[in-house]
C-alpha positions in Angstrom: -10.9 -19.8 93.5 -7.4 -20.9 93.2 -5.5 -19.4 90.4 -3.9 -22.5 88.3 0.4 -22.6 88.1 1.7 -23.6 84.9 5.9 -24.5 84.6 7.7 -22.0 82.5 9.0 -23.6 79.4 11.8 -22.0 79.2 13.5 -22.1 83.1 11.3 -24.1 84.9 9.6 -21.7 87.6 6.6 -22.6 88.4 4.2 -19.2 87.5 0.7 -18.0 87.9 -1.9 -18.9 85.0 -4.0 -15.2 84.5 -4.3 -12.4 83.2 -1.8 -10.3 85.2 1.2 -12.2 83.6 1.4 -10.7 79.8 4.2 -13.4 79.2 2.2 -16.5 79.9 3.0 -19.3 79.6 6.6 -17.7 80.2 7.8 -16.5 83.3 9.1 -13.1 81.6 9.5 -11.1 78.8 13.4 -12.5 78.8 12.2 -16.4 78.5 9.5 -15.7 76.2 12.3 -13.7 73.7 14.8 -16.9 74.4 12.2 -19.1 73.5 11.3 -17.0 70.0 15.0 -17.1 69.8 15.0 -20.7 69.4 12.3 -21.0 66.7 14.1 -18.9 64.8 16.9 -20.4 64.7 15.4 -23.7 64.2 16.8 -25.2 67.0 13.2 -26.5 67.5 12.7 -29.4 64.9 10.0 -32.0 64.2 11.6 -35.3 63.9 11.2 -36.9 60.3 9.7 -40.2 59.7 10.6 -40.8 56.8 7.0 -42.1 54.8 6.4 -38.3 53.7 9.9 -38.5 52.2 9.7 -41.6 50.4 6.0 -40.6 48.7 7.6 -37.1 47.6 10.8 -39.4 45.9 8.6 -41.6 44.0 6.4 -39.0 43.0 8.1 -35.0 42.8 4.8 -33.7 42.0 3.4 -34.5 45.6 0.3 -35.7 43.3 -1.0 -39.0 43.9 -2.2 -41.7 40.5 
């Protein structure tokens, strides 16, 4: 059976799906910790739409009448 290859996240190399690879989906240890690096510095951001924003200003309890 032919093992499935996933793209690193981080680099782009394409790497090996199983269970011989501890950093999956990451190529390495050093992409996975660049990665972690990112999320904690909040580099990595959900954009806002706006409508949760709005509902919280009309109302700062978060409750809804």
């Amino acid at each position: 059976m032919k093992r499935p290859v996933v793209t690193c996240p981080q680099c782009g190399k394409s790497v090996a799906w199983d269970n011989s690879n501890p950093f999956r989906p990451f190529c390495s240890e050093r992409c996975k910790l660049i990665d972690l690096g990112q999320w904690a510095t909040e580099s990595y951001r959900i954009p806002d739409t706006g409508k949760d924003s709005e509902k919280q200003e009309s109302d700062p309890s978060g409750s809804e009448k």
